[in-house]
N, C-alpha and C positions, 0 to 999 in steps of 0.2 A: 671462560672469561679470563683465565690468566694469561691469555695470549694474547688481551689487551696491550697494545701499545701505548707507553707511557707518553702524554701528551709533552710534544714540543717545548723547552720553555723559550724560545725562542716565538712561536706564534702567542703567548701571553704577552712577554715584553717587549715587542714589535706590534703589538695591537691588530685587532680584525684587520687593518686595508694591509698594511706590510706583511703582515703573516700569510694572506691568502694571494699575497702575489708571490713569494714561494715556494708555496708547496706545490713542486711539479705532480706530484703523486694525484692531484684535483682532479676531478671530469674534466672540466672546462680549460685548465691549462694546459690539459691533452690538444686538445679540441682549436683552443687558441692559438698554440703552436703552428697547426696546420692551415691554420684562414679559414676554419672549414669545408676543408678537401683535405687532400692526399699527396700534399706536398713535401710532407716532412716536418719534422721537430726542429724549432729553431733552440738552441741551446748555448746562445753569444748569451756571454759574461756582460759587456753593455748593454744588451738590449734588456738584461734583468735588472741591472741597474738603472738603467731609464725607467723600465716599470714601476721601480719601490720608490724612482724620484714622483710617477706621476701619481701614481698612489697618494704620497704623499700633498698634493697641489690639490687645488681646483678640478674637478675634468674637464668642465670646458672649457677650461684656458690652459688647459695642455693636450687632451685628447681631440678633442673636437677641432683644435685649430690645425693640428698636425693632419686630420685626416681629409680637411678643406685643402692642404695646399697640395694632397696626393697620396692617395691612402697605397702601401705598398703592404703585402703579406704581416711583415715581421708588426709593422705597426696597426695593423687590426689583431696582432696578437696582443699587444697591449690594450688595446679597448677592451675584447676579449677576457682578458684576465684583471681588469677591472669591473669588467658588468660583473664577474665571476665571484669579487668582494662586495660588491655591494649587494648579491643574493644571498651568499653566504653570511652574512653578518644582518641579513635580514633587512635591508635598506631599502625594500621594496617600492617606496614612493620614489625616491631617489635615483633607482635601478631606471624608473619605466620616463623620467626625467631626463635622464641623461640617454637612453635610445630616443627620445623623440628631438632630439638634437645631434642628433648623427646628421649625417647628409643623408639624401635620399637614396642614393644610389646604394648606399647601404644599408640604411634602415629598412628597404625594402626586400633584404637579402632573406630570405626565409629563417637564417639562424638566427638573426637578431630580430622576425614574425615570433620564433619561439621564445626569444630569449623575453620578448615584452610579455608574452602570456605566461610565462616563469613570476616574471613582476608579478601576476595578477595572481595569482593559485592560490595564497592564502586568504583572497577574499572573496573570489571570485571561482573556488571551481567546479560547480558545475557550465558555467560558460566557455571557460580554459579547456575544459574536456572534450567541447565542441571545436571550441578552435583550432586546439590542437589535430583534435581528427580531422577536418577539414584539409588541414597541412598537409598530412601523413598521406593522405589519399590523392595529393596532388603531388608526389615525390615517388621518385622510385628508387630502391633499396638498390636496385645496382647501382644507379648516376649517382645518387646522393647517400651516401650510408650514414654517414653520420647527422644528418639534418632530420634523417627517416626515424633514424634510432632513437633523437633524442625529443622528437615529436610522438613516438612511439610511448616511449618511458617515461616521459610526462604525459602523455593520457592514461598510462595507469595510474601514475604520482596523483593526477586531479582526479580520477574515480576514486582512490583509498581515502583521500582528503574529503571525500564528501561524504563520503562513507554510511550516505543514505541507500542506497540503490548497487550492492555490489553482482549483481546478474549483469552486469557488461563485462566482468573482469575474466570471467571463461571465453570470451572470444578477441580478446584483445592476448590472452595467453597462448591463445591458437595461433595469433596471427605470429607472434614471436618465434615459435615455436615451425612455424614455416619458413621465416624468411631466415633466420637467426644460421642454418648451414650456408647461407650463401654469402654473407657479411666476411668477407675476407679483409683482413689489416685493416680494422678497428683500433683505432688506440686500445691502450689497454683497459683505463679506468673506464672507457667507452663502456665496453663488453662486461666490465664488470657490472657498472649499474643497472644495465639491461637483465644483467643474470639475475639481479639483486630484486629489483621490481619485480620478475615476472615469478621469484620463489613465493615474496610476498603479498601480491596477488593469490596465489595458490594459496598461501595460508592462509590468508583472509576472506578469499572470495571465492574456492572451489575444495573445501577443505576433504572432499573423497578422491580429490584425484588420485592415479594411481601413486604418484612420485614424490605425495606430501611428505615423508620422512627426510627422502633426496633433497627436497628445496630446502627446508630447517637445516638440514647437515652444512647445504653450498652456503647457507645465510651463514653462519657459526664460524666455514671456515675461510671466509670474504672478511668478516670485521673487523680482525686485526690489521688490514691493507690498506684499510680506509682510512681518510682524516677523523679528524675528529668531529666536526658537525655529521659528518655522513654514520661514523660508528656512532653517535646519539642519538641520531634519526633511525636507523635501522633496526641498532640493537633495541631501543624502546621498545618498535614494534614486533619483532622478537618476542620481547620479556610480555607484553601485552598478551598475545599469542599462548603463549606458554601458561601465563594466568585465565584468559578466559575460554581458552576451548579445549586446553590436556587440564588445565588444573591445579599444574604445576610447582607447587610454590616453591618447592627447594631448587629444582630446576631455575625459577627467578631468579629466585634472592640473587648468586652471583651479578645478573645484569644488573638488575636494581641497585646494590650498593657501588660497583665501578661506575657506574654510569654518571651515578648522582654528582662524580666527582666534576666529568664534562657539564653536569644539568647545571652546576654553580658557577659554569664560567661564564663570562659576561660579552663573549664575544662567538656564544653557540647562534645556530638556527633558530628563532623563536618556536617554529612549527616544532621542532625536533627537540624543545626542552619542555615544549606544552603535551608531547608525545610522551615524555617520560614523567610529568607529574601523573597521568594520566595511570601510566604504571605504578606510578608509587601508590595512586588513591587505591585501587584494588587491589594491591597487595595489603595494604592497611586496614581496608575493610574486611575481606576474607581472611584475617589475621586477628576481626574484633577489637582492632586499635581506633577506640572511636575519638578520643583526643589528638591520636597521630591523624587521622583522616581532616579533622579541622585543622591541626597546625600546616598541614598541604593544601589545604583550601583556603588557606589565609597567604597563604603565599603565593598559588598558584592566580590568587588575583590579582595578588600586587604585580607579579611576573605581566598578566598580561593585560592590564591595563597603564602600565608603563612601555610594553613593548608595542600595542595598539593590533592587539591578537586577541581582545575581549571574547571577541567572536567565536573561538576556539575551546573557550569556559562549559559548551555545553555540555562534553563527555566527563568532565572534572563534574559538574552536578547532575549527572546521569547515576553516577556511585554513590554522592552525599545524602540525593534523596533517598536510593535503598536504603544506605549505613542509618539515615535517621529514623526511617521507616524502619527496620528489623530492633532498632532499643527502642520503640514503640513511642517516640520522640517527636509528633505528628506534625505540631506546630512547624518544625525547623526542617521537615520533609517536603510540607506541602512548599516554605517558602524555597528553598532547593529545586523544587517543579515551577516553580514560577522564574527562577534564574537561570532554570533551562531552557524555556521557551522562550526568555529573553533577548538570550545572550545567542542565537543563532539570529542569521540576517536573514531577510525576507526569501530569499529564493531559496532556502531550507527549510521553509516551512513547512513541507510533505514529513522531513523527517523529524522536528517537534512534533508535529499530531503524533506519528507513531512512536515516539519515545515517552512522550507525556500520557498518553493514553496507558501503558504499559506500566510508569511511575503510579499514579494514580492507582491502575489497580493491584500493583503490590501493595501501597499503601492502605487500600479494604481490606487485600488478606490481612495485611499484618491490623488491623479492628477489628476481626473476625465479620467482616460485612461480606460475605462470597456474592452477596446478590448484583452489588459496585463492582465488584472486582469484576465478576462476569461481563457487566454493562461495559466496562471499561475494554475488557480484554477483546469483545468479540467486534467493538468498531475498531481497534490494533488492529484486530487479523485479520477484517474487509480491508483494510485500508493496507495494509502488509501484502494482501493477495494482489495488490496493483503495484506499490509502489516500492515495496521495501525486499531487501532480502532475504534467505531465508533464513540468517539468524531472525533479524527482526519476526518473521510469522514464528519463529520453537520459543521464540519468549512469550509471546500470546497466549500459545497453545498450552504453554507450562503454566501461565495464570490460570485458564481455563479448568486444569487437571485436578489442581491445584483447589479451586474455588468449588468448582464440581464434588471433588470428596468431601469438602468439608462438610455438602450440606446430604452426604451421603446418594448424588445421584449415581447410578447406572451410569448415564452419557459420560462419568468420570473416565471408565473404563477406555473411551474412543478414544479421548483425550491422552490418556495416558499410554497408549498402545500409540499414537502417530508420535507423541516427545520420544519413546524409547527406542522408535527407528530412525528418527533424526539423531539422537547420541549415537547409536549406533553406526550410522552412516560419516557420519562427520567426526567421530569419538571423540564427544565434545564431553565433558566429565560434571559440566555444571546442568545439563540435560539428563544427566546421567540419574544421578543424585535427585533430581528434582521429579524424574519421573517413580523412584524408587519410594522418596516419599508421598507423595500422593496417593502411591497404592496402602502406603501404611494406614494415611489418615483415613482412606476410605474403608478398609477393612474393620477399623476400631466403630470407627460410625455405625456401622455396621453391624459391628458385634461378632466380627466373624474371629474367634479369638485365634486359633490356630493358623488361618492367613496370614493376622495382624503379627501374629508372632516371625512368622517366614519373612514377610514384610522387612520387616523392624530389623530385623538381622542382615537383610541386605542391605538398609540405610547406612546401619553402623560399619559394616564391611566397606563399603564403597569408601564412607566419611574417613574412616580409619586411615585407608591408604593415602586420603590426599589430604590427608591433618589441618585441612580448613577448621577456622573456629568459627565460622558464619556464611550458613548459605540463604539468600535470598527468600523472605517471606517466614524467614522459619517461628514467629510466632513461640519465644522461649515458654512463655507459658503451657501454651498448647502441646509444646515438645517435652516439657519437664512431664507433663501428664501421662505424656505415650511411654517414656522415659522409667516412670515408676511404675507402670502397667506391664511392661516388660517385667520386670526385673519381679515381678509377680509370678510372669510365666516361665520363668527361668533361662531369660536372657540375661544371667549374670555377667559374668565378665567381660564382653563384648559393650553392653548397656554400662557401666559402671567406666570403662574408658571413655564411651563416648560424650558421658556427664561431664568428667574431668575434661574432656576436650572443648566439648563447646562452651563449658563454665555456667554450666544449668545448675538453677537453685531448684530446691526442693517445694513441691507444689504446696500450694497456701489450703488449700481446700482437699479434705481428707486425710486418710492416714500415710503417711511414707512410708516407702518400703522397710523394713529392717537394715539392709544390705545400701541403700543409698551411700554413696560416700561423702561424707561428710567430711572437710579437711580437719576438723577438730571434734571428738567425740570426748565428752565428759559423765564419768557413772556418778552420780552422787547418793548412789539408793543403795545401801546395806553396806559402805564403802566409799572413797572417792580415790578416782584415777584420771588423768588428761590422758589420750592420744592424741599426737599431732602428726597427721600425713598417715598416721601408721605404726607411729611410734610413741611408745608409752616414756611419759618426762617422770623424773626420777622425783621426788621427795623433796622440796628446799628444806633448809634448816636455817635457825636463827633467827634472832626477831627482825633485821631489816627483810631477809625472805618471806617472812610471815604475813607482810603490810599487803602482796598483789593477791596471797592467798583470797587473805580476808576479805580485800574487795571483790575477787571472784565470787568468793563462797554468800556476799550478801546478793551480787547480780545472778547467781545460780536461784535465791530465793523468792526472787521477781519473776513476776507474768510480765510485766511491759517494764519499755525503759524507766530510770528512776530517780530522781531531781537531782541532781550534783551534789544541790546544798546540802540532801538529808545525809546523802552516804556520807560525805566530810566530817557533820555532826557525830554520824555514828562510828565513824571511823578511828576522829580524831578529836573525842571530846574535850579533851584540853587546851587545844587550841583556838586561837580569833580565829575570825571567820577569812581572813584574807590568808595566814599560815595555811589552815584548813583548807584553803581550795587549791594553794598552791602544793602542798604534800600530797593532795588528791591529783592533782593533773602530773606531778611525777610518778603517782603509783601506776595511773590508766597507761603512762607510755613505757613502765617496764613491765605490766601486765600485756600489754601488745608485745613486748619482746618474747614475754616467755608464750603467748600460744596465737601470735598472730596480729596482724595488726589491723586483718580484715574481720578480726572476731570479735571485735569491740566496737559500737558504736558511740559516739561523744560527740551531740547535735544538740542544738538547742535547749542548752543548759540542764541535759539529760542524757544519761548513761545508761547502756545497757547492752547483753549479746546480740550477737546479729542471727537471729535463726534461720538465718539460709547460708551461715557458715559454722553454725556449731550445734551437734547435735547435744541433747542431752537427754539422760533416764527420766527423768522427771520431766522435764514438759510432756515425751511420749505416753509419759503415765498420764500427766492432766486429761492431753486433748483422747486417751482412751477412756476415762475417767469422764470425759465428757457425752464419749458414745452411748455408756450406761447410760447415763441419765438421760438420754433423748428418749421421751416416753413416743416421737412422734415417726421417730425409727423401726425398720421392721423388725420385728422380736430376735429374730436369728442374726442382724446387725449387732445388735446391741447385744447377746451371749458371746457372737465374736468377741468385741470390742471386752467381755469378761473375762474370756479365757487370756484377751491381749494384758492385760491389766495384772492377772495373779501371774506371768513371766516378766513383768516388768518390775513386780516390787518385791525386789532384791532383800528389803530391809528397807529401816527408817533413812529419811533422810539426814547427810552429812551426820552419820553417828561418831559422838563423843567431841563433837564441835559444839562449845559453851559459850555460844551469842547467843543475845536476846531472839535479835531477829531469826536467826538459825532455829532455835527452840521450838519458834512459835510457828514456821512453816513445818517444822515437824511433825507437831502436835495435830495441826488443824490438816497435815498429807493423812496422816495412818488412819485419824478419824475419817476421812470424805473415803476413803478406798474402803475404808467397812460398811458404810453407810450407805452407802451405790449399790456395792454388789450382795450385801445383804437384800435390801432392799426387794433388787432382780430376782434373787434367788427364790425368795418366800414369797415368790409372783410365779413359780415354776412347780409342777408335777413334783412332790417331795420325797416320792418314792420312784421318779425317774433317776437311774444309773447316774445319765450324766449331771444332773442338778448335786446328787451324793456326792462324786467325785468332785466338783465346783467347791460344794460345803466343805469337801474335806482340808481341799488345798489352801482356802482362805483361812483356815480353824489353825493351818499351820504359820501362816504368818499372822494372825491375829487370835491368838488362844485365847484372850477373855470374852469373845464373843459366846453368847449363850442360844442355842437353837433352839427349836421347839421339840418335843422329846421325838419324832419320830425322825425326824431327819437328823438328832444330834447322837440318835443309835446307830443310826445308818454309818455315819459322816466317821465316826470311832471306830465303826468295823472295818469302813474304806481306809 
């Protein structure tokens, strides 16, 4: 992308009609120059000047009249290269206006047949793609080459545009591909666009051909040659390319950010800026930017319903609805599918049913409803086998794979074997990934632990490499689960990046791994120490260092958050209440400096840590401390959760910290860990080994316990 050409400042401060009447480097002022034939480049100094005069006018009181009194070459080169501003600057009503006031003798001319169905394409193309073909089949590539071509290159232009049905774009790439050695003396920018369309095609609509690397390379090294509306329009679909079927994002990013610069100017392609929010929305969401994804969706409306490209909105809430659907966000998903189906016009309507059918059911996965997801997915993939491409049917099939493991069926297996020959076939990385996990969730369902572990490790492998932080459906919950199920079986370090990568919290239900990474871990049992990231914070000193202590050390002493007012009081009993809350809202913001600013919460006139950003000894001791005491657990649950409990208590809590409140969670910890697992114990075989060994290890952190004598001879010899 640094081979970008830095846009003209000459086509800004000459505005869209001046600017695109000279850029000779244009298709059309190729094209225009010739009359469309093979007459030659007209390149008179007045005749360009007359163009940026008539640019500047009316056209029909300067085009149209000139061409009444006797239309010669050079001045259908100026029509020419005015129709050629009013497409490029998106004038499209304007455009198909000012051809039905030509005379007829040349409106009838086939370039300017194609030039009106140009007019029509952003509204109209699955009809353009008709008409166009109609053209092309009435034209022959030797007599007419460039009317062929450009009838040609706009029937692919209107199949990508529609971009419901891309099984026409393999035999419209053959037909290129045949005639394209015989096309001798082509303008230049001719032959480029023709290369241009038919690489992008290939990417788009036949992505096994043999040459797909070749077409990406010729795309890459075509963009820099091009104007600017053509390098926004192309490069988009590029950087799109690159995002939805390699993966790519570091590969994007370059187009993404140069691009954005043409995306801002006010005199692009509407199609070709609606192209690149399109890009930006998925890069933002595979990125897990769900505020950047709204701030381009709040723009990419204003964008097009001021440019009167509404219509174009559907692929921009094709992504919104996944992004709301995967933060489990349903309300603002489902209305995202309702602005999908909206905002296509009536003879789209084959491809809303199959997009909205496929929204919906990512939307069951992501409720854990497979049984919706299923209903949803399998009228997709009837309706996909008639009408849709085959991306459209590998997205079904991946619902289906998808929906099928969860609920643990076999048929998962079909499913998941026909998505991994479609990635394969097409090396498409989000097929990829998607069929990887499904075998995971099916394995675990399962209980097959050693699969799910294989599994799991090929998710992380894959994920790894293409440093996505959100793939479609994933269900964080569900994956924080598989996440610390691993990291069980000894999927450490592999499972432990791919936490930190996707930004999975630790599961609400059960015990966490040990090894989970937690960005902030706090020991406060026989000791206290921060980690942050990995790194142990040093000691403050002094009584202002002391204040964030204290407010830690009372939020460490809390089960749930805890009223503002009381900490203030206990904080800062000498103070009113208004000093007091305001000393406390400075302590909470340089207690976020020292371990985070994700590690506090401060909502609704209550404070406290966030535990799904900070571990601590102490909770872990609670919720094991809880295990004991489920009398309704199975007996060997509940010894685990014993043996969990005497490596966890280090010692007392925050020892030789002389708060009240510090004291009395002291007090009421050491009592409840004797009291549990005493309890447990003297409910166990007293002359089994391991119950002796238990007695022994609790007797060493709590020696004033007294046993019964046979197990406190035992417990003394152990």
């Amino acid at each position: 992308m640094s081979a970008f050409k830095t846009p003209d400042s000459r086509d800004e401060a000459g505005g869209p009609a001046n600017g695109a009447v000279t850029r000779t480097v244009d298709l059309v002022s190729d094209v225009a120059a010739i009359g469309g034939n093979q007459q030659g480049m007209v390149e008179d100094a007045d005749l360009r000047a007359g163009a940026a005069s008539m640019a500047g006018l009316d056209f029909t009181s300067a085009g149209v009249l000139a061409l009444d009194a006797g239309t010669v070459p050079a001045e259908a080169a100026l029509v020419l290269d005015w129709l050629n501003t009013l497409l490029y600057s998106g004038r499209n009503r304007e455009l198909r206006d000012s051809i039905l006031m030509l005379p007829p003798q040349m409106r009838d001319r086939p370039l300017f047949a194609i030039w009106s169905a140009f007019a029509r394409l952003p509204h109209e193309p699955a009809a353009v793609r008709d008409l166009l073909a109609e053209i092309r089949r009435a034209l022959s590539p030797d007599e007419a080459p460039v009317e062929y071509v450009l009838a040609l290159s706009g029937e692919v232009n209107a199949t990508l545009s529609e971009w419901s049905d891309y099984r026409e774009l393999p035999p419209l790439i053959e037909e290129i591909d045949r005639v394209q050695p015989g096309l001798v003396g082509l303008p230049a920018a001719l032959e480029q666009r023709l290369i241009l369309v038919r690489c992008m095609a290939m990417l788009l609509g036949w992505p096994t051909h043999p040459q797909i690397e070749a077409a990406r390379t010729q795309i890459e090294t075509l963009l820099p040659r091009l104007t600017p509306g053509s390098q926004l329009l192309f490069g988009s679909a590029l950087m799109n390319y690159l995002i939805w079927w390699r993966g790519n994002l570091t590969a994007a990013r370059p187009y993404l950010e140069t691009l954005e610069v043409l995306a801002r100017r006010g005199d692009m392609p509407p199609l070709a800026v609606m192209a690149w929010y399109y890009g930006a929305l998925s890069f933002a969401y595979r990125e897990g930017a769900l505020d950047r994804v709204q701030q381009l969706t709040d723009a990419a409306v204003a964008f097009a319903e001021q440019r009167g490209v509404a219509h174009r909105l559907s692929n921009a809430f094709w992504v919104v609805a996944q992004a709301y659907a995967d933060a489990a966000d349903f309300g603002r998903a489902e209305a995202a599918i309702t602005r999908y189906v909206a905002s296509a016009p009536e003879q789209w309507r084959r491809a809303d049913l199959l997009g909205a059918h496929y929204l919906r059911a990512v939307v069951a996965l992501c409720e854990s409803n497979p049984d919706k997801a299923i209903a949803e997915a399998m009228h997709g993939h009837e309706y996909a086998g008639r009408y849709g491409g085959p991306h459209q049917a590998a997205h079904q099939v991946m619902v289906l794979a998808r929906a099928t493991a969860m609920k643990g069926d076999e048929q998962a297996l079909a499913h998941i074997e026909h998505l991994r020959l479609i990635a394969e076939r097409t090396d498409n990385a989000s097929f990829r990934i998607q069929a990887a996990f499904a075998e995971t969730v099916l394995a675990h369902v399962q209980g097959r632990r050693s699969d799910f572990a294989a599994a799991w490790r090929s998710v992380a492998e894959i994920a790894l490499q293409l440093g996505w932080r959100q793939i479609t459906g994933m269900q964080r919950e569900v994956t924080a689960e598989l996440a610390n199920d691993a990291l069980g079986l000894g999927a450490g370090t592999e499972t432990r990046r791919l936490i930190e990568l996707w930004q999975l919290v630790p599961p609400r239900n059960g015990v966490v791994h040990e090894t989970w990474p937690y960005p902030v871990r706090i020991r406060c049992l026989g000791g206290f120490e921060i980690h942050v990231d990995g790194r142990r914070l040093e000691a403050q000193e002094g009584k202002a260092q002391r204040k964030p202590l204290e407010l830690l050390w009372h939020l460490l002493a809390q089960a749930q958050d805890f009223p503002q007012e009381a900490l203030a009081d206990w904080l800062w009993p000498t103070l009113d209440g208004d000093r007091a809350m305001h000393a406390l809202r400075t302590t909470v913001y340089r207690l976020r400096l020292l371990i985070g600013s994700k590690s506090i919460r401060h909502e609704n006139d209550h404070i406290g840590l966030n535990a799904d950003h900070v571990r601590t000894d102490l909770r872990d001791l609670q919720l094991s401390l809880d295990a004991v005491a489920d009398a309704a657990a199975p007996e060997a649950r509940r010894l685990d959760a014993l043996d969990a409990t005497l490596r966890l208590y280090h010692g007392q809590f925050l020892p030789g910290i002389r708060l009240e409140a510090i004291e009395d969670v002291r007090r009421r910890t050491h009592a409840r860990v004797k009291s549990e697992c005493v309890s447990l114990l003297l409910a166990q075989d007293q002359r089994d080994p391991a119950t002796v060994l238990r007695a022994s290890r609790l007797s060493v952190i709590a020696p004033e316990i007294t046993w019964p004598t046979p197990l406190s001879v035992l417990s003394r010899q152990a």
